[in-house]
N, CA and C atoms as an extended XYZ file, in Angstrom:
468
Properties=species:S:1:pos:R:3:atomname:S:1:resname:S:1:resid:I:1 pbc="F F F"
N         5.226       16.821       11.520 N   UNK     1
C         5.610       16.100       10.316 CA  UNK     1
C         5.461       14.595       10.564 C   UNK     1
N         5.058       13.876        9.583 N   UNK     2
C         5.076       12.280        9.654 CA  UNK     2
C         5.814       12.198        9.164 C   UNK     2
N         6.745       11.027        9.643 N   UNK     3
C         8.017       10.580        9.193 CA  UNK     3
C         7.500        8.786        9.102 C   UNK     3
N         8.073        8.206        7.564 N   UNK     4
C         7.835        7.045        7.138 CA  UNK     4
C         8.943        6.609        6.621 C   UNK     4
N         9.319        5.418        7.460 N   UNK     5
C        10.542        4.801        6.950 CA  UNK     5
C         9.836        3.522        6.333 C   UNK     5
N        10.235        2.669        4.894 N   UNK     6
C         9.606        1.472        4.160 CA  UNK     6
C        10.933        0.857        4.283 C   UNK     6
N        10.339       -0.329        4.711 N   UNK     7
C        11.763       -1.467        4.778 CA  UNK     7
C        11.588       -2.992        3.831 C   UNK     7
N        12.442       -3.076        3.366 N   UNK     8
C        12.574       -4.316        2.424 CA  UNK     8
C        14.069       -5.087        3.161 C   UNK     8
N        14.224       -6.197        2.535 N   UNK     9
C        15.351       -6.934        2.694 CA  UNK     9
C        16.576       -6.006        2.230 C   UNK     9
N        16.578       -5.563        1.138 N   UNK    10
C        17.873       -5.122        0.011 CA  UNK    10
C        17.596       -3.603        0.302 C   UNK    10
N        16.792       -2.893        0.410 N   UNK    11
C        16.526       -1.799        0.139 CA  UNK    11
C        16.904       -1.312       -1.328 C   UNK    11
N        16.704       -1.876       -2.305 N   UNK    12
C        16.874       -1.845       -3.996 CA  UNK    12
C        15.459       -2.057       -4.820 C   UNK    12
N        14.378       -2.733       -4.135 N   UNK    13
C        13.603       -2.960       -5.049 CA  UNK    13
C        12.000       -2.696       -4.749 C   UNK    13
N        11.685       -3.153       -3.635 N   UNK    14
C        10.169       -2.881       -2.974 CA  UNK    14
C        10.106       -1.425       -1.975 C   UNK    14
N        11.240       -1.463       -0.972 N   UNK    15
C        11.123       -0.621       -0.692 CA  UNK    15
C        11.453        1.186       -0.871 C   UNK    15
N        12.212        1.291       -2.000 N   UNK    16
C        12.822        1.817       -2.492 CA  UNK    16
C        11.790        2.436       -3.812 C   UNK    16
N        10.818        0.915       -4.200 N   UNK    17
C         9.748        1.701       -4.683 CA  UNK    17
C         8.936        2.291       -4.168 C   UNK    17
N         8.275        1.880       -3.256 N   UNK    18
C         7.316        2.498       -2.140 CA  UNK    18
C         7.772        3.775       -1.592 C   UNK    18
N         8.967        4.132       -1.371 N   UNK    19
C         9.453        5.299       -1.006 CA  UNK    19
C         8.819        6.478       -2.428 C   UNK    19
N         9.210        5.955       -3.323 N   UNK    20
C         8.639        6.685       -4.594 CA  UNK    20
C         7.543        7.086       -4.480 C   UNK    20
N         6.355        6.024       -4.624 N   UNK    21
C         4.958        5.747       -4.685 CA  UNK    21
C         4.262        7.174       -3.891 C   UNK    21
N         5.136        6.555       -2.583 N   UNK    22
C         4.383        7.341       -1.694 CA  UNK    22
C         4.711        8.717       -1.552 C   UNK    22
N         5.737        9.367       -2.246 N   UNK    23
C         6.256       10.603       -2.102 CA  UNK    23
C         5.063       11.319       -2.948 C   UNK    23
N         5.261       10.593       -4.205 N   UNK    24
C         4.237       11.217       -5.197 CA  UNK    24
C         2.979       10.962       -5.115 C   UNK    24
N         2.591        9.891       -4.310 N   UNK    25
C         1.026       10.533       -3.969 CA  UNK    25
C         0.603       11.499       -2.830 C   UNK    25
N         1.842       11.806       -1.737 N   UNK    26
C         1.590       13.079       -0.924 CA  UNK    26
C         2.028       14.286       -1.497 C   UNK    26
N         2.748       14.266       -2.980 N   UNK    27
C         2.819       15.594       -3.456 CA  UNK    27
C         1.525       15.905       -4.574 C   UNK    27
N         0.854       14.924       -5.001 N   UNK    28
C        -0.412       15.045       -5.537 CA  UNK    28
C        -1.300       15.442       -4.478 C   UNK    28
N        -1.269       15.359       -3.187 N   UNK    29
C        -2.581       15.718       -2.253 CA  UNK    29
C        -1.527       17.136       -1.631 C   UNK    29
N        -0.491       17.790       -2.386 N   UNK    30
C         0.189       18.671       -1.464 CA  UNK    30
C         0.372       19.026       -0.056 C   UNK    30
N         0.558       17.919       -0.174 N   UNK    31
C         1.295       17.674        1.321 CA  UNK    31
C         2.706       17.323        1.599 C   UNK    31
N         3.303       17.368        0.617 N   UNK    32
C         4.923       16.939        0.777 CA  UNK    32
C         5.815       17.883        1.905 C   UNK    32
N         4.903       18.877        2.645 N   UNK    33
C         5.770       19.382        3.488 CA  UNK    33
C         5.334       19.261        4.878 C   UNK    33
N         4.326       18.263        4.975 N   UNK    34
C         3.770       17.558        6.340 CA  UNK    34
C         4.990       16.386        6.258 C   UNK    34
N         5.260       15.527        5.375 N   UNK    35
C         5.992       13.862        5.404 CA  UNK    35
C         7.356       14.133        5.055 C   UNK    35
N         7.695       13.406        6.032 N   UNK    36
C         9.117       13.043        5.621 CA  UNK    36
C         9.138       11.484        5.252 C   UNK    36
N         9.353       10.830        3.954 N   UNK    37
C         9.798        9.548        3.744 CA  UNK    37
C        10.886        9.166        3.090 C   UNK    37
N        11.212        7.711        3.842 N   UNK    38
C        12.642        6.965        3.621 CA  UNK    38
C        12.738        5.868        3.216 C   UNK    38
N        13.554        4.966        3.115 N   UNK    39
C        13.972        3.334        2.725 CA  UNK    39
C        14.694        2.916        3.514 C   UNK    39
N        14.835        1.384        3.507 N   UNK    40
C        16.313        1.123        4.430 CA  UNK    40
C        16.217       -0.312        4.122 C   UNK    40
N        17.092       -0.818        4.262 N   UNK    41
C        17.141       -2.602        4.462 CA  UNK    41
C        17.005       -3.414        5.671 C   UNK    41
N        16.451       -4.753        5.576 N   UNK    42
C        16.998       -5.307        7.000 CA  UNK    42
C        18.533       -6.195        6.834 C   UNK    42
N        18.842       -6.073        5.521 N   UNK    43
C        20.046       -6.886        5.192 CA  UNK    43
C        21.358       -5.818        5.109 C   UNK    43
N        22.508       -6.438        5.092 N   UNK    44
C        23.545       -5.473        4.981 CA  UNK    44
C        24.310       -5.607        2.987 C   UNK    44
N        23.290       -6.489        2.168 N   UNK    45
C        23.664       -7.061        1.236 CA  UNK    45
C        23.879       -6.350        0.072 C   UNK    45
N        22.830       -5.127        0.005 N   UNK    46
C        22.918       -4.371       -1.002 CA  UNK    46
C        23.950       -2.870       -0.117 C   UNK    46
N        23.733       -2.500        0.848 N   UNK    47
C        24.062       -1.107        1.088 CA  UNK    47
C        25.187       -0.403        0.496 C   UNK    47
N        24.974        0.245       -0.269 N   UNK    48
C        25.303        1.358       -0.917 CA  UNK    48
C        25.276        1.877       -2.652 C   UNK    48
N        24.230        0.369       -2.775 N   UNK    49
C        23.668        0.194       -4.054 CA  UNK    49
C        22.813        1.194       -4.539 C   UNK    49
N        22.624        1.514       -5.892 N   UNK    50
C        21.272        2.218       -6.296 CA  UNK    50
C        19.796        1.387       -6.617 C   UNK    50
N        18.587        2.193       -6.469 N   UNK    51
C        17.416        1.402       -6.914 CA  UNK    51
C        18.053       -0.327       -7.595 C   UNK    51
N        17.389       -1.111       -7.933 N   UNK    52
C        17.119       -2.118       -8.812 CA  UNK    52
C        16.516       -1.698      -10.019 C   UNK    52
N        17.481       -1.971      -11.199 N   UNK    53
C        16.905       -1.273      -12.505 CA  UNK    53
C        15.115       -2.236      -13.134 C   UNK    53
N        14.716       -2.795      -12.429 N   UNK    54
C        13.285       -2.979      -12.529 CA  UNK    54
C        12.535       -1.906      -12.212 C   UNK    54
N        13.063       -1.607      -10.670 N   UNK    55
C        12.056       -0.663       -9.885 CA  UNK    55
C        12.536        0.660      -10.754 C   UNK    55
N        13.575        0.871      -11.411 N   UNK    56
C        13.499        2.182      -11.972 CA  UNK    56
C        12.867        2.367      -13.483 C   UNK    56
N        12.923        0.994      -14.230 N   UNK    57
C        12.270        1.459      -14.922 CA  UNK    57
C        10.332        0.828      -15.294 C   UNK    57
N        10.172        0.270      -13.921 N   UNK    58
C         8.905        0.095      -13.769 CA  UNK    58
C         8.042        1.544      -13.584 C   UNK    58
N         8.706        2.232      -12.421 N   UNK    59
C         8.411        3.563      -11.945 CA  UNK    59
C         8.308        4.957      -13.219 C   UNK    59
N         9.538        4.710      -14.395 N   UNK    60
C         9.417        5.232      -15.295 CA  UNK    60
C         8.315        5.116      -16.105 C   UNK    60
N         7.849        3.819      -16.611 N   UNK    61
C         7.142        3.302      -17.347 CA  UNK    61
C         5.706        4.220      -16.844 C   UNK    61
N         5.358        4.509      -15.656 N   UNK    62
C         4.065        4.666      -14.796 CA  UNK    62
C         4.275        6.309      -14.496 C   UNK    62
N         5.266        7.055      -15.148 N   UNK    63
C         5.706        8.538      -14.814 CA  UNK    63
C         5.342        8.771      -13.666 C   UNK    63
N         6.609        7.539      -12.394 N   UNK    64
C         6.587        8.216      -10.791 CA  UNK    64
C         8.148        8.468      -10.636 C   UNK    64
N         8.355        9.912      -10.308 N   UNK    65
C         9.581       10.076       -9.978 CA  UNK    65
C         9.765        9.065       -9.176 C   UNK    65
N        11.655        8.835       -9.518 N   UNK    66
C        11.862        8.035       -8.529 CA  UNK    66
C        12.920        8.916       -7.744 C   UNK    66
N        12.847        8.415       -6.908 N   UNK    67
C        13.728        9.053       -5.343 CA  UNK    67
C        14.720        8.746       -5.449 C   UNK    67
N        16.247        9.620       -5.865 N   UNK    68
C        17.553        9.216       -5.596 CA  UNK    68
C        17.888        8.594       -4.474 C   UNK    68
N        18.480        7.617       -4.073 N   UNK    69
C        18.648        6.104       -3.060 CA  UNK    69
C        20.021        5.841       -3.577 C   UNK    69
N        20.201        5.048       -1.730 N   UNK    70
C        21.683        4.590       -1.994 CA  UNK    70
C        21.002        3.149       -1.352 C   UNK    70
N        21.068        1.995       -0.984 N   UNK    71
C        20.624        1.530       -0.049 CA  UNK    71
C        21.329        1.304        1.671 C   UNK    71
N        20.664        1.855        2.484 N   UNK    72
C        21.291        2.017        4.048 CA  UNK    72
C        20.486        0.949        4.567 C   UNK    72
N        20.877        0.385        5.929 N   UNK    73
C        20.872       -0.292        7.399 CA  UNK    73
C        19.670        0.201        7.650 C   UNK    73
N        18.465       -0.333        8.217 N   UNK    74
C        17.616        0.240        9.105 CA  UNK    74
C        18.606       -0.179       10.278 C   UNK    74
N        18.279        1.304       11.260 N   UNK    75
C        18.993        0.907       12.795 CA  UNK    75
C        18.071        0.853       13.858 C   UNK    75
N        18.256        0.685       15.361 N   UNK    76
C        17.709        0.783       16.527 CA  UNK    76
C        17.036        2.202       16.073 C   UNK    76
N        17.951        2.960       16.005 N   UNK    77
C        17.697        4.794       16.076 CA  UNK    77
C        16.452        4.873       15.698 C   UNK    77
N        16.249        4.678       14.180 N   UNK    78
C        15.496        4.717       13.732 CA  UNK    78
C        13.931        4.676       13.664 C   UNK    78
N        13.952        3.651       14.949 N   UNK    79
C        12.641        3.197       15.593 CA  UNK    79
C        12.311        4.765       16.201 C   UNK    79
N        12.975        5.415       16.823 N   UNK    80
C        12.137        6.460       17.596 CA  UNK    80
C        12.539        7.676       16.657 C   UNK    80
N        12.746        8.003       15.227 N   UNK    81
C        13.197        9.204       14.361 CA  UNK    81
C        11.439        8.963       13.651 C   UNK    81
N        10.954        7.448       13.822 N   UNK    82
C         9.902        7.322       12.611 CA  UNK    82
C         8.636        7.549       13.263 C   UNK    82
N         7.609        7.561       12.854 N   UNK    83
C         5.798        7.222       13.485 CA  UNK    83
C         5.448        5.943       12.530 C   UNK    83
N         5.796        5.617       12.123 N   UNK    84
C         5.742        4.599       10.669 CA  UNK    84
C         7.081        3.933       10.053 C   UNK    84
N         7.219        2.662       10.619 N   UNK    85
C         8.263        1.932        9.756 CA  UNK    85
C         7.743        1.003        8.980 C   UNK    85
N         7.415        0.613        7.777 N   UNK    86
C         6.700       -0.377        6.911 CA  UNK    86
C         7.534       -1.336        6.088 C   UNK    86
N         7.189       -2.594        6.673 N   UNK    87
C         7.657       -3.543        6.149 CA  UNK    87
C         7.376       -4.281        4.805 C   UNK    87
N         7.456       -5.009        4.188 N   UNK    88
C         6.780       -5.192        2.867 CA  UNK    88
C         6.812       -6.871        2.545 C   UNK    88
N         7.117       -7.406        4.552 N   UNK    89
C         6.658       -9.234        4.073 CA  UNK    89
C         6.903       -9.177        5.527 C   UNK    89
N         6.042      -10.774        5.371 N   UNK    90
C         6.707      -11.145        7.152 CA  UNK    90
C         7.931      -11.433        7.946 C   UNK    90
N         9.184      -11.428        7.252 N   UNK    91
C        10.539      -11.962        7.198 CA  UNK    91
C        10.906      -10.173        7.893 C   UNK    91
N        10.472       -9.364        6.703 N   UNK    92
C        11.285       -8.269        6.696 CA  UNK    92
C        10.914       -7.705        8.850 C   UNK    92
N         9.279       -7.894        9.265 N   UNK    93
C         8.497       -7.728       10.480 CA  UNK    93
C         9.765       -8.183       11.577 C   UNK    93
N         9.900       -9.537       10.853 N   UNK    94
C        10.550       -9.866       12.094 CA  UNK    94
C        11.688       -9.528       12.175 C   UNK    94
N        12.803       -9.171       11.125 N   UNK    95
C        13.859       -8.965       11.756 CA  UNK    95
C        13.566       -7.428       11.816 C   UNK    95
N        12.707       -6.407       11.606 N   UNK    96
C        12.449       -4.991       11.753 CA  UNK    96
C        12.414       -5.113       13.737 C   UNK    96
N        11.874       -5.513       14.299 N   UNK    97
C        11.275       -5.588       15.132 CA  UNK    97
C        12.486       -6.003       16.005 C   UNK    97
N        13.486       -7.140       15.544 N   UNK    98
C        14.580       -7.957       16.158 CA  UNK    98
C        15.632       -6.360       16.114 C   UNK    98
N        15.553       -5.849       15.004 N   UNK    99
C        16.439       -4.335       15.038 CA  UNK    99
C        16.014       -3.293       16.039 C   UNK    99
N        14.851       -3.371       15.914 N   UNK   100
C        14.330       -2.019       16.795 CA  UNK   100
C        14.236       -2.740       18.413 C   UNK   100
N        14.332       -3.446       18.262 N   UNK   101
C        14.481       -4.241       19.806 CA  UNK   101
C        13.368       -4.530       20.340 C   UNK   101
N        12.427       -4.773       19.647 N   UNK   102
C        10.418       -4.725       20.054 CA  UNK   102
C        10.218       -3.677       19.316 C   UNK   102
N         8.521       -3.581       19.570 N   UNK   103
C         7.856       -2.810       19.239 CA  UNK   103
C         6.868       -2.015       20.114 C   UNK   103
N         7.144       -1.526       21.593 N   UNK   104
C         6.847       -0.921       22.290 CA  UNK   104
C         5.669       -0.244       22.172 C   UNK   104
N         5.771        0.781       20.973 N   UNK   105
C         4.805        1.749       20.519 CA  UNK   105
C         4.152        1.324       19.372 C   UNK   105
N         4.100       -0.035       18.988 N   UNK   106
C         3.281       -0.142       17.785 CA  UNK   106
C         3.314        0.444       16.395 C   UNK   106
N         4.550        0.584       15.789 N   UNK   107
C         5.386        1.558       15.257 CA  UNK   107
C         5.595        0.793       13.820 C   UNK   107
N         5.683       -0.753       14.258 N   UNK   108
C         5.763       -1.360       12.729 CA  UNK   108
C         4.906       -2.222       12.059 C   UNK   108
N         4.443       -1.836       10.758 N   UNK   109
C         3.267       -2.488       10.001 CA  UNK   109
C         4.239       -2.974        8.661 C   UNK   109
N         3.287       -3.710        8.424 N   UNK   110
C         3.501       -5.186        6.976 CA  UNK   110
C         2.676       -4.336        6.311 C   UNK   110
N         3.056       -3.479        4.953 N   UNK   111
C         1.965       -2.327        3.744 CA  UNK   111
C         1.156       -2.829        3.750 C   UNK   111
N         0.662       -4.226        3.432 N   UNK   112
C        -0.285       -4.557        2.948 CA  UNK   112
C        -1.482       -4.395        3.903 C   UNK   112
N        -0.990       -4.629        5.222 N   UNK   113
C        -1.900       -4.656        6.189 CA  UNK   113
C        -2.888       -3.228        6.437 C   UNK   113
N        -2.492       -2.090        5.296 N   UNK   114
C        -3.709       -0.901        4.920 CA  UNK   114
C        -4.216       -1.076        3.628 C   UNK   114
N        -4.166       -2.531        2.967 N   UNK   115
C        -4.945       -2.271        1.881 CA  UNK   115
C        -5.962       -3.660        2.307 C   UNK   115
N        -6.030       -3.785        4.048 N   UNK   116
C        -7.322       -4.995        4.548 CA  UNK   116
C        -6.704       -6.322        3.721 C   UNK   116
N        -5.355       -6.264        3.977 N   UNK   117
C        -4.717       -7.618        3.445 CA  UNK   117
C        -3.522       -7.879        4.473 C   UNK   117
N        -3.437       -9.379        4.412 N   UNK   118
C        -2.111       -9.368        5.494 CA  UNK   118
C        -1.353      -10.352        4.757 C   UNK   118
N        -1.496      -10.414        3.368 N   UNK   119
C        -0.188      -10.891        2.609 CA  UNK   119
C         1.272       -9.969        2.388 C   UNK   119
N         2.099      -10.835        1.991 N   UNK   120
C         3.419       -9.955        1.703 CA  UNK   120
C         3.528       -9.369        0.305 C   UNK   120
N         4.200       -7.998        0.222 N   UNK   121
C         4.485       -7.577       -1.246 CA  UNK   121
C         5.466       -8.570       -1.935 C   UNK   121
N         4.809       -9.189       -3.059 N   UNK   122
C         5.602       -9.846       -3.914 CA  UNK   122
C         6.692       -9.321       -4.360 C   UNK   122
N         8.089       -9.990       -4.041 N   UNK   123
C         9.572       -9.753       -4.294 CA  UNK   123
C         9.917      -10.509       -5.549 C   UNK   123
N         9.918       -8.850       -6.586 N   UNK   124
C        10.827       -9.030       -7.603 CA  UNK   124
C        12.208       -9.661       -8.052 C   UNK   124
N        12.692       -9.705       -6.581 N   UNK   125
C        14.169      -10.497       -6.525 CA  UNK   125
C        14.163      -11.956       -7.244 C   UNK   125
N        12.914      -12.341       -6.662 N   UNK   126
C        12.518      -13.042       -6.695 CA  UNK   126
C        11.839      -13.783       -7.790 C   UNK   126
N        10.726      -12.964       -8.364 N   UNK   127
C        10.022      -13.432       -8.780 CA  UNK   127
C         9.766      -12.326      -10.356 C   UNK   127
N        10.747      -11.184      -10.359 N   UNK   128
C        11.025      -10.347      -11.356 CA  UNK   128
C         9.929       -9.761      -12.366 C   UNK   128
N         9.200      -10.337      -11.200 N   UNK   129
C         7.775       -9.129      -11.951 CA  UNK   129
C         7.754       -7.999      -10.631 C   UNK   129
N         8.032       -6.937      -11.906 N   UNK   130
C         8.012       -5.705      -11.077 CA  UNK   130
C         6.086       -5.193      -11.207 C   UNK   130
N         5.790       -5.750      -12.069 N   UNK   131
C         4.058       -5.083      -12.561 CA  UNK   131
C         3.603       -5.746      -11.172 C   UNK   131
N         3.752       -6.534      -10.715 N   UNK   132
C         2.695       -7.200       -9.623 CA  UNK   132
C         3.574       -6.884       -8.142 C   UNK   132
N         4.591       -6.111       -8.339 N   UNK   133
C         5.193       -5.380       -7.216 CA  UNK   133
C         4.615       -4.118       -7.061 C   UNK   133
N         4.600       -3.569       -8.204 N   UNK   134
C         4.232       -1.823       -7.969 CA  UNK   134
C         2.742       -2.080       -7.853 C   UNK   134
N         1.617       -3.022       -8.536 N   UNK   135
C         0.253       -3.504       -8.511 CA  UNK   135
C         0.058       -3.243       -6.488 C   UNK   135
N         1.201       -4.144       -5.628 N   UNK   136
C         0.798       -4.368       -4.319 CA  UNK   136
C         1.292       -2.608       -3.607 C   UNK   136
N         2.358       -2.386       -4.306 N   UNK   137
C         2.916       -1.287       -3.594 CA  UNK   137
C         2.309       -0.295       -3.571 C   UNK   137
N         1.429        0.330       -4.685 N   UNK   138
C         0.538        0.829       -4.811 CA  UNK   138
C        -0.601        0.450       -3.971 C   UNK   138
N        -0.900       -0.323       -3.873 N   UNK   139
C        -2.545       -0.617       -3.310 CA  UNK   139
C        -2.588       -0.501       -1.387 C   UNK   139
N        -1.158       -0.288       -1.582 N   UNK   140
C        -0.543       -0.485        0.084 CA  UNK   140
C        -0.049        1.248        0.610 C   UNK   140
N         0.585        1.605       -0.219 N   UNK   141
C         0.879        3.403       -0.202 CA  UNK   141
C        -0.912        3.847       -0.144 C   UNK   141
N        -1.161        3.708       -0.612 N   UNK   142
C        -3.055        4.363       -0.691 CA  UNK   142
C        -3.505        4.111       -0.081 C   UNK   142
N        -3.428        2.835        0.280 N   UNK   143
C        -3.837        2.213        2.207 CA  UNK   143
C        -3.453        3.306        3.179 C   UNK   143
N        -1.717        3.400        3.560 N   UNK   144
C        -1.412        3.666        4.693 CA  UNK   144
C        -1.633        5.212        4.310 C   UNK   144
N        -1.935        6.212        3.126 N   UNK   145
C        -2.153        7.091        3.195 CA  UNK   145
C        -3.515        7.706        3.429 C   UNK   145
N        -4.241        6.974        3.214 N   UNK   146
C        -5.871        7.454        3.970 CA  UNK   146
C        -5.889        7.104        5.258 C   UNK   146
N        -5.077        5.891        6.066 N   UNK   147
C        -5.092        5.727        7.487 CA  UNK   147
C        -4.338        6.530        8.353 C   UNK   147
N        -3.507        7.230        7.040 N   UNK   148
C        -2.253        8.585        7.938 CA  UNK   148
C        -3.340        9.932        8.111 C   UNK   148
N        -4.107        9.744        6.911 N   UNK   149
C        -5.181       11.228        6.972 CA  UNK   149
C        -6.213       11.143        7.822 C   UNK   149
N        -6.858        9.906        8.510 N   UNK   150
C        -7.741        9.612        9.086 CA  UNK   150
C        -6.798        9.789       10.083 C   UNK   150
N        -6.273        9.513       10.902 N   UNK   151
C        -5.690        9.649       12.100 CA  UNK   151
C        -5.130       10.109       12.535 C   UNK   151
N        -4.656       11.494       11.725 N   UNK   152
C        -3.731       12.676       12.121 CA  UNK   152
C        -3.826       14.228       11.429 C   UNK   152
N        -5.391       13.950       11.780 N   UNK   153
C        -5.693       15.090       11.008 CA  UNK   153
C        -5.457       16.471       12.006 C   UNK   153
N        -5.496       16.584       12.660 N   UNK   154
C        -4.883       17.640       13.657 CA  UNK   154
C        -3.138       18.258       13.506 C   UNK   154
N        -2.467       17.428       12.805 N   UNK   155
C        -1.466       17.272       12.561 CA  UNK   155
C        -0.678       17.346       10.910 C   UNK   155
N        -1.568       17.784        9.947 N   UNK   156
C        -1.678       17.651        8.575 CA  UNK   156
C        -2.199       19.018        8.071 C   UNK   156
């Protein structure tokens, strides 16, 4: 099984979509019983919040289930439960990395960096366009999912 944890600051809005994204494009290629995917924060700010009502009704708008979420802690643990922890900016890298204590095994990627981009997913928090969030989140789930099929096909 591949196991994918997506990390945002809040775990409410980017990553929390991406958890979505990507569920439903491995249950469109039926594979939802190869992956296990998750969310988490690097902040303690939102935890125990639901989605961000952007990301839920952006996701609606685009008919992608969304994934019941609370928002949790990424931990140390976590680093060795995942094959894939995905970050969704450079802020989120570094303190992912400051949590997991390094990156030993090469374990954590910035999404964008499978769609041949090494910008950050634009934060709605921020900047409250969810269209040009789900635009990157999307283009980044489709990334890391042809680089999961290319490279673990023995395993799929």
């Amino acid at each position: 099984m591949i196991k994918i944890l997506f990390v945002c600051h809040g775990n409410i809005c980017r990553s929390t979509m991406a958890e979505s994204v990507m569920t439903h494009l491995v249950k469109q290629k039926k594979l939802e019983n190869s992956f296990y995917i998750n969310s988490a924060a690097t902040s303690r700010e939102e935890i125990g919040n639901p989605p961000h009502y952007g990301t839920v009704g952006k996701l609606r708008e685009v008919n992608i289930p969304l994934i019941p979420h609370r928002a949790v802690q990424m931990t140390a643990q976590d680093y060795t439960q995942y094959d894939y922890l995905i970050g969704m900016d450079t802020a989120n890298i570094r303190n992912m990395t400051r949590i997991a204590g390094g990156d030993k095994d090469s374990k954590i990627y910035k999404l964008l960096s499978f769609a041949s981009s090494g910008r950050d997913v634009a934060d709605p928090w921020y900047t409250g366009d969810f269209d040009a969030t789900y635009a990157d989140v999307t283009e980044g789930c489709n990334g890391l999912l042809r680089h999961i099929l290319e490279h673990n096909r023995g395993r799929l």
